[in-house]
C-alpha positions as CSV (number, residue, x, y, z in Angstrom):
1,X,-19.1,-48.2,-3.6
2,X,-20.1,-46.2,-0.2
3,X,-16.2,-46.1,0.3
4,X,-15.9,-44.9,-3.0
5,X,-18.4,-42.2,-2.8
6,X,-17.0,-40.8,0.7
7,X,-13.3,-40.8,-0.6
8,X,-14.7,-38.5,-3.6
9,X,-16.3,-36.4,-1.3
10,X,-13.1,-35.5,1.1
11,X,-11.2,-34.9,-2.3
12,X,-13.8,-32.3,-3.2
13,X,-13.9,-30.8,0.4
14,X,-10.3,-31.0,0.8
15,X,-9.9,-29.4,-2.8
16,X,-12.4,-26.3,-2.4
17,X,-10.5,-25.6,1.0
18,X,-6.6,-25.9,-0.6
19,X,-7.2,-24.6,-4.0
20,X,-10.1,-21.5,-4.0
21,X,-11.8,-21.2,-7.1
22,X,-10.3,-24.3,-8.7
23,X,-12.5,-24.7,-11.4
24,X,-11.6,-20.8,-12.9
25,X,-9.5,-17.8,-12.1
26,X,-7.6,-17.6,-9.0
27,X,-7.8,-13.9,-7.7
28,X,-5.4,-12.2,-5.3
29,X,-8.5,-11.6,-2.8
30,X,-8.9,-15.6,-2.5
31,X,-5.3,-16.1,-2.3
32,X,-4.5,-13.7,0.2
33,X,-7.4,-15.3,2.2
34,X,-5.4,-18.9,2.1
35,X,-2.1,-17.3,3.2
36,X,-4.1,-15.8,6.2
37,X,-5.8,-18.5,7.4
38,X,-2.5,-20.1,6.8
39,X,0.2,-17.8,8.4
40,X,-1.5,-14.9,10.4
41,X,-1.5,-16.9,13.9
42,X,2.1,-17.3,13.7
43,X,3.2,-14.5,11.8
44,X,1.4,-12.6,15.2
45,X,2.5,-14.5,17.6
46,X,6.2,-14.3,16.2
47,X,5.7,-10.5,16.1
48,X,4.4,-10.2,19.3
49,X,6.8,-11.6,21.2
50,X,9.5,-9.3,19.2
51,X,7.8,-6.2,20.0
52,X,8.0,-7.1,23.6
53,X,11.6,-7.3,23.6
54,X,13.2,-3.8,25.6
55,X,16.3,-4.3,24.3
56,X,14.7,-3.9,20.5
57,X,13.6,-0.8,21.0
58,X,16.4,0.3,22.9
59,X,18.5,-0.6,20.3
60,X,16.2,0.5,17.4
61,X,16.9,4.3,18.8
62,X,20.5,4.0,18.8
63,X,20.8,3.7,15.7
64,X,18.9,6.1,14.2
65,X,21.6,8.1,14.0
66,X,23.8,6.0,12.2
67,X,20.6,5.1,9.6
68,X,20.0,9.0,9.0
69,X,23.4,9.0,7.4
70,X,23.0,6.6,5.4
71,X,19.9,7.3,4.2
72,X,21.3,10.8,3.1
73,X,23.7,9.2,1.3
74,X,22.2,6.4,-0.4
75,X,20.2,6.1,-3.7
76,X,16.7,7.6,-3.5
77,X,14.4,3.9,-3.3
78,X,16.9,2.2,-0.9
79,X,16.8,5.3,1.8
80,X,13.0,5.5,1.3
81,X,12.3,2.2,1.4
82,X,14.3,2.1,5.1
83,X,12.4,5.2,6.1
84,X,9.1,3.6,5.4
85,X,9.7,0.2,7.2
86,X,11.0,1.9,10.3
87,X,8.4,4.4,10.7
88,X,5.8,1.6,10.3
89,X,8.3,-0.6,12.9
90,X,8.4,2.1,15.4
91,X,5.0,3.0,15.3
92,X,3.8,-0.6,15.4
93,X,5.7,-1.0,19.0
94,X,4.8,2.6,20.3
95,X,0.5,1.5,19.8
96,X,1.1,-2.1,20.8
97,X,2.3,-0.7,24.6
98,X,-1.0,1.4,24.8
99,X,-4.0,-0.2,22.9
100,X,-6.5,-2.2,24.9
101,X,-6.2,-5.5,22.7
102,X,-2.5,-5.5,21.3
103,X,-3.0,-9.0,20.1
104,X,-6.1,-7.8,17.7
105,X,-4.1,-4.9,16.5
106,X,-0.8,-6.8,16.1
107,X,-3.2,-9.3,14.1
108,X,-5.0,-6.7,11.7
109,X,-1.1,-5.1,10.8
110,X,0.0,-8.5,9.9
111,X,-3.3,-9.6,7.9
112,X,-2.7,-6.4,6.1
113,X,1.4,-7.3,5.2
114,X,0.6,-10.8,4.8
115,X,-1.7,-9.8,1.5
116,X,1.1,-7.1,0.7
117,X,3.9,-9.4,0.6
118,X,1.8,-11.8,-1.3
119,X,1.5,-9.4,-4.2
120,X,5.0,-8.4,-3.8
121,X,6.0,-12.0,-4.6
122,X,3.7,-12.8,-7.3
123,X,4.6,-9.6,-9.1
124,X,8.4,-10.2,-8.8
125,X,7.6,-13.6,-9.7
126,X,5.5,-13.1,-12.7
127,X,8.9,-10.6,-13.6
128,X,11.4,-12.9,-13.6
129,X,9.9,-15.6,-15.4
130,X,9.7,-13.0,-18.3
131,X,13.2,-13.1,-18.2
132,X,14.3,-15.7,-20.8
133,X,18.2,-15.6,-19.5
134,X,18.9,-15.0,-16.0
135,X,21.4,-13.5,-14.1
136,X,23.2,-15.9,-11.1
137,X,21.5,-13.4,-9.0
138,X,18.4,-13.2,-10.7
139,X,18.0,-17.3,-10.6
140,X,19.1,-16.9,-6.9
141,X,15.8,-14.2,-6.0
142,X,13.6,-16.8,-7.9
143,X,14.4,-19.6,-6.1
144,X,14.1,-17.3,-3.1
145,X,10.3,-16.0,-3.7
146,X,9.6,-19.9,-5.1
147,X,10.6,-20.7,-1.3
148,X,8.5,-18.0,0.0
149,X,5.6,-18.4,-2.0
150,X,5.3,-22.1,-0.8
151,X,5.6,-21.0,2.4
152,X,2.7,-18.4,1.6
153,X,0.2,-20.2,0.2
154,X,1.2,-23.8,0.7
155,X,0.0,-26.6,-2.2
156,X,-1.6,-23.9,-5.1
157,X,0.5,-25.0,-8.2
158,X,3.1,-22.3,-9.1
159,X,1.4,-23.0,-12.6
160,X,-1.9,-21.3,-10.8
161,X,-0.2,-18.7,-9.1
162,X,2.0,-17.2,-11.8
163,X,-1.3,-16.8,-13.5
164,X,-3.3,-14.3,-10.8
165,X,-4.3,-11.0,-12.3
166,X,-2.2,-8.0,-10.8
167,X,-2.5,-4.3,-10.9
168,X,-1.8,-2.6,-14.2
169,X,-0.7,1.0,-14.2
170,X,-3.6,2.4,-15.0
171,X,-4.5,1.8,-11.8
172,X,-3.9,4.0,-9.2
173,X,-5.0,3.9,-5.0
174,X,-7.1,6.1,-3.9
175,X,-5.0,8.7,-1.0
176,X,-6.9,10.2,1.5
177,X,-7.7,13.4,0.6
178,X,-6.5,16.7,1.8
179,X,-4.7,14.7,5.1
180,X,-1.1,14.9,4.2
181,X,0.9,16.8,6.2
182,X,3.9,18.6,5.0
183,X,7.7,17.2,4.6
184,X,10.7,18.6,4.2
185,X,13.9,18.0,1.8
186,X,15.7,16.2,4.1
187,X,15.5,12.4,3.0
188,X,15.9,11.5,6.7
189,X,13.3,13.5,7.9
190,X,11.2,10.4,8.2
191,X,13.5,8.9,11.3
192,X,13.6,12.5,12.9
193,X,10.0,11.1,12.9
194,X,10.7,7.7,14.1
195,X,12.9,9.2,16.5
196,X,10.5,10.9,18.2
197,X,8.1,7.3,18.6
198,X,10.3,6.0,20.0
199,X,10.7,8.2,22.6
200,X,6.9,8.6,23.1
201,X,5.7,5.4,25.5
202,X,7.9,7.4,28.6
203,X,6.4,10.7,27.8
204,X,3.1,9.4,27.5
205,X,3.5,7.1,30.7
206,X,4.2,10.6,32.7
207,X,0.8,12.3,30.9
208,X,-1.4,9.6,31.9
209,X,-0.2,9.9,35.9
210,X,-1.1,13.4,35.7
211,X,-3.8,13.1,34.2
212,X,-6.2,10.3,34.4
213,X,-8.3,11.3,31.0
214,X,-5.6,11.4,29.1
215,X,-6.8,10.5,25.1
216,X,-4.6,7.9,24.6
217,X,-6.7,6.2,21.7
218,X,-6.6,9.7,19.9
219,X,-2.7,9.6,21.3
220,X,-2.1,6.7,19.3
221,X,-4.3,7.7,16.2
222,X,-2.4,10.9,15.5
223,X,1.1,8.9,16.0
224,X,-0.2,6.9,13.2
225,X,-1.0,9.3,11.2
226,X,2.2,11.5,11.4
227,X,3.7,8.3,10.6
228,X,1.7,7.2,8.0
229,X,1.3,10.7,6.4
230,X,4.7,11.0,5.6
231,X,5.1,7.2,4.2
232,X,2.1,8.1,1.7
233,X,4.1,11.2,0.6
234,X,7.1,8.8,-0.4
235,X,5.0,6.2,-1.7
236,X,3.1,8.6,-4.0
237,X,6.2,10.1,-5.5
238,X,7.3,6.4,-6.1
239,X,4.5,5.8,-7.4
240,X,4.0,8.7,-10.2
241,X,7.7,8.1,-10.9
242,X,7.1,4.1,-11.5
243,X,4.2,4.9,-14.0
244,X,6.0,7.4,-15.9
245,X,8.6,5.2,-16.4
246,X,6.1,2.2,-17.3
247,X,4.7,4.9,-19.8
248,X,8.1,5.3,-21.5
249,X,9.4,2.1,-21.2
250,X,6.3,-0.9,-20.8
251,X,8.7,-3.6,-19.8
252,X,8.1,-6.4,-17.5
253,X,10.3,-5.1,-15.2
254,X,8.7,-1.7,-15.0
255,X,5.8,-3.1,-14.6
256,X,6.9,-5.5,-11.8
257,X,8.4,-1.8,-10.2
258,X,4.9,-0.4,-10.6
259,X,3.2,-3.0,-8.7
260,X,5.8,-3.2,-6.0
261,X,5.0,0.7,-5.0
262,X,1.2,-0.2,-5.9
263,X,0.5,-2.8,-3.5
264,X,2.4,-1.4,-0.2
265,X,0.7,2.2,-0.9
266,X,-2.3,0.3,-0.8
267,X,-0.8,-1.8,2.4
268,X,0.0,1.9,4.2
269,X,-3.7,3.7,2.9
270,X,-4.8,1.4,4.8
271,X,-3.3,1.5,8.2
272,X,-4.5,5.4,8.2
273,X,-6.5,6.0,11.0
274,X,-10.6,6.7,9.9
275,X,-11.5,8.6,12.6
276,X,-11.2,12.4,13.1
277,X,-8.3,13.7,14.3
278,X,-8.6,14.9,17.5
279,X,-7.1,18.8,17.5
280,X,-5.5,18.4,21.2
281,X,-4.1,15.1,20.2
282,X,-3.0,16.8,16.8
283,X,-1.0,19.9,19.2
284,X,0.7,17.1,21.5
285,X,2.6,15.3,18.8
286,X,3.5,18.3,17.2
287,X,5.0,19.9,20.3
288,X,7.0,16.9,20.4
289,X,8.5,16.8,16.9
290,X,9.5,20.3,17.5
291,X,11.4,19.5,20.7
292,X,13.2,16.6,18.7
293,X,16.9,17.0,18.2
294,X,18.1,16.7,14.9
295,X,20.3,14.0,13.9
């Protein structure tokens, strides 16, 4: 009986730990927190040692080029999409040279794209399985995000899963207000961007031997920023465009397009700095960008 009665116990503590809420709705909040606990020591440690790598970075300038080109020549989601992840790439290895605790940062940016790629999955997820006949191609992605999803979030039953509310399009994030900065009509302007954070670490290496007091955390703020200002201008016009469509046309694969611009504008409103910009800061990375050369 005493055997009995401590076997029903580990069930119910192994249970509440493995399946969150298992007695009602599974949320994406408690969700996300599983695939944390599950995958962000890892995911950092893996990313870590990447960023570390000088022949990465050396190569992720070099072809900038190359990637402008294509971008201009390439539908309008596929070039931003590229834009987006390598401004986010290149600042990423730019602050993780300079902050004080590069582990804690490296971990907060992957908690953040952990919970992103999460929703990504379900939504593509819950998609497909609206899809009564499926492409080869189609039935090859679903077996893909099955695989990724168990790697996500381990035991839940795709059964629970598939049935996690998502956003609906009358949601919409909320964007900082009045920070934007302005872009131009080049579709590759982002990399000009990238180009220039890449080349930052030497340039601010040679400030801070001049100058000892050099603001490196408002440094690394305002590269943020730059970056992230411009990936919140492509995400909101990907957005608005996503909706309207929904609003036209409220299929399930709309829908799933909706969400998949939702939940990384929510991802990249978050990784904008809170403080206030510093205006010296603000003048140093602009004098920067304007000695770029265009590519």
């Amino acid at each position: 009986m005493k055997a009995a009665a401590t076997l029903l116990i580990f069930l119910l503590i192994t249970g509440c730990r493995f399946y969150p809420h298992s007695a009602g709705e599974l949320s994406l909040s408690a969700v996300g927190d599983l695939v944390i606990a599950r995958n962000l020591d890892g995911e950092t440690a893996s990313a870590l040692e990447k960023l570390a790598s000088a022949a990465l970075q050396s190569s992720r300038w070099k072809n900038l080029p190359d990637l402008a080109a294509f971008v201009r020549e390439s539908p309008m989601g596929k070039g931003d999409e590229l834009c987006r992840n390598i401004l986010w790439e290149c600042n990423e290895a730019c602050n993780v040279q300079f902050t004080p605790d590069p582990a804690s940062f490296v971990k907060k940016w992957r908690a953040g794209e952990l919970r992103c790629r999460l929703a990504l999955a379900l939504a593509e997820k819950q998609f497909l399985d609206s899809v009564a006949w499926k492409t080869p191609l189609q039935q090859q992605r679903e077996d893909e995000l099955q695989s990724e999803l168990l790697q996500l979030a381990g035991d839940i039953p795709e059964s629970r899963l598939s049935s996690v509310k998502l956003a609906l399009p009358g949601e919409m994030p909320e964007f900082p207000a009045g920070l934007l900065l302005p872009v131009s009509e080049d579709p590759a302007e982002a990399l000009q961007i990238a180009g220039v954070i890449c080349l930052l670490p030497e340039e601010i290496r040679r400030q801070q031997l001049a100058d000892a007091g050099f603001p490196i955390g408002a440094i690394l703020d305002e590269i943020t920023f730059t970056a992230g200002s411009y990936i919140l201008h492509l995400d909101k016009k990907h957005l608005r465009s996503a909706i309207d469509r929904y609003h036209k046309d409220p299929s399930p694969e709309n829908l799933w397009l909706y969400r998949k611009w939702f939940y990384r504008t929510e991802l990249d409103i978050s990784r904008m700095p809170q403080k206030k910009r510093d205006r010296n800061a603000a003048d140093f990375i602009a004098s920067m960008l304007l000695l770029q050369e265009s590519f």
